[in-house]
N, C-alpha and C positions, 0 to 999 in steps of 0.2 A: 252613852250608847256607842257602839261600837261603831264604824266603821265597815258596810255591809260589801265594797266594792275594792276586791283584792288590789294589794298596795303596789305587787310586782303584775308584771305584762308575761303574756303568756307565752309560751318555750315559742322560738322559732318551729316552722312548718318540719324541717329539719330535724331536729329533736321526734318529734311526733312521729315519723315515717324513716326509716333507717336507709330505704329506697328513694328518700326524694333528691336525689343525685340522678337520678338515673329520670326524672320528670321534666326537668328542664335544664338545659345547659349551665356547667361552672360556672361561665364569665356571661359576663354582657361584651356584646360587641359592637364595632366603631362602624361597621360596613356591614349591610346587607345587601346579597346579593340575589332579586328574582330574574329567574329563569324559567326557561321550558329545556329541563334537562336532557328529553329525546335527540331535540337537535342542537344544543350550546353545550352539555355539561365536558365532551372529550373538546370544544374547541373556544370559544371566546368565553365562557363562563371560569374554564380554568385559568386564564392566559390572565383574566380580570384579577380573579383569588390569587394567583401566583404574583401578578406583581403589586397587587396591593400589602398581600400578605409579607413577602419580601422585604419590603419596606416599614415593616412594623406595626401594622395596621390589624387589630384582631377583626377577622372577616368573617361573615357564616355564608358559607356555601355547604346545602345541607349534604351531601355525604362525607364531606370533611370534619362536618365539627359534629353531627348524631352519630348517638353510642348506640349499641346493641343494647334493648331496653329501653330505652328513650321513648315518652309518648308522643309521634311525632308530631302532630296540629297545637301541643302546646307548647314543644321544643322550639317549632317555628313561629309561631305568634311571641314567644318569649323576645325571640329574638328580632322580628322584627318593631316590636316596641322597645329593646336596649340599644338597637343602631341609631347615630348619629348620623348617617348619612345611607341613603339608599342608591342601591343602581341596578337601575331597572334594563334585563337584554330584552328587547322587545321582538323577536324572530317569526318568520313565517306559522309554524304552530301553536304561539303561544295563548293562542283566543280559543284551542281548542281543550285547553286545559282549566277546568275547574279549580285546581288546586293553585295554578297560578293567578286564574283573574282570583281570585278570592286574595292570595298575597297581596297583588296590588293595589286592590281597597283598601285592607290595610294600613299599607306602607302608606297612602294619602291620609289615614287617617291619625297618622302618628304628627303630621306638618313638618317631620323634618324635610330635610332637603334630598333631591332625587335630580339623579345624573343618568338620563335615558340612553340606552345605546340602541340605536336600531339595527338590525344584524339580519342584512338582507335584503330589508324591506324599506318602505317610505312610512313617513308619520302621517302623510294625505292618506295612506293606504287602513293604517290601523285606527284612521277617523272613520273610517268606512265613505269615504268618497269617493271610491271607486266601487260602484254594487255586483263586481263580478271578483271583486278582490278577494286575498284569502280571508281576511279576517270578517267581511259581509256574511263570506260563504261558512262560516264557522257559526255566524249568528243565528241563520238563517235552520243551519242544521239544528243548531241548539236549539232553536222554538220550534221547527218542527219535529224534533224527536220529545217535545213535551218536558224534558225532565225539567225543567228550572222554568218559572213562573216569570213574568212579563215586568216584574220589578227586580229581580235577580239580574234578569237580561238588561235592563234601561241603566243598574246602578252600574252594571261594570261597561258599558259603554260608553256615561257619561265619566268613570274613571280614566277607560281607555282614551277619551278625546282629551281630556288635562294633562295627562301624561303627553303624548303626542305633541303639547303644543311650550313642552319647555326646551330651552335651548341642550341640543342634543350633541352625542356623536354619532353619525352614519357611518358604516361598515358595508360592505357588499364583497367581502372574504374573509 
């Protein structure tokens, strides 16, 4: 009797899809970079990409390395599980963005290693120890405008306090 259980593996995803180039980034990369692009991406977010990148480090910072067509939520999830090493900007608006706490979980979720900068602000600040602070007052809007649910809110809070409590750099220009 034959053998019911094809002997060869099935084409890469690549083969099947002539666009899956365009799905997820070429390479894997060594460095990921989360940000809150409104206010780092023209100043410490590039300064980071440039001299990491300089030095021969493939980096994702995402307008650098997404192509026109790229799906972006798996371009970036691609890439934040191929990075070896994360760095996290942590900036005054960064709690007001969805798209960023969402990286962040992530990037703890991957266990690599993460190089926090704080850029602006204090790490007591984005533990929310201060309850008039930006990142309290970011909380606070976000539960009371209802969109995201009280375990949404709790997961990336207790993300944002572990971040916050690893050996850091502080910036305040």
């Amino acid at each position: 009797m034959g053998n019911i259980i094809p002997s060869h593996s099935p084409p890469p995803l690549s083969h099947l899809n002539p666009y899956f180039h365009y799905l997820v980034p070429a390479i894997a990369h060594e460095v990921f970079i989360n940000h809150r692009g409104k206010n780092t991406k023209q100043s410490v977010a590039s300064l980071v990409y440039r001299t990491l990148h300089n030095r021969g480090f493939k980096v994702f910072l995402d307008e650098s390395c997404l192509r026109a067509g790229q799906y972006i939520p798996q371009a970036i999830t691609y890439a934040i599980f191929s990075a070896s090493v994360h760095v996290v900007i942590l900036s005054p608006n960064h709690a007001q963005s969805e798209w960023c706490l969402d990286e962040l979980f992530l990037t703890i979720q991957t266990g690599a290693p993460i190089v926090p900068v704080f850029w602006k602000i204090r790490p007591s600040e984005v533990r929310m120890e201060d309850k008039n602070g930006v990142y309290a007052k970011a909380f606070r809007e976000q539960k009371r405008d209802g969109k995201f649910n009280s375990r949404t809110l709790e997961k990336w809070k207790a993300t944002l306090r572990r971040v916050s409590l690893l050996k850091s750099f502080i910036v305040d220009g």
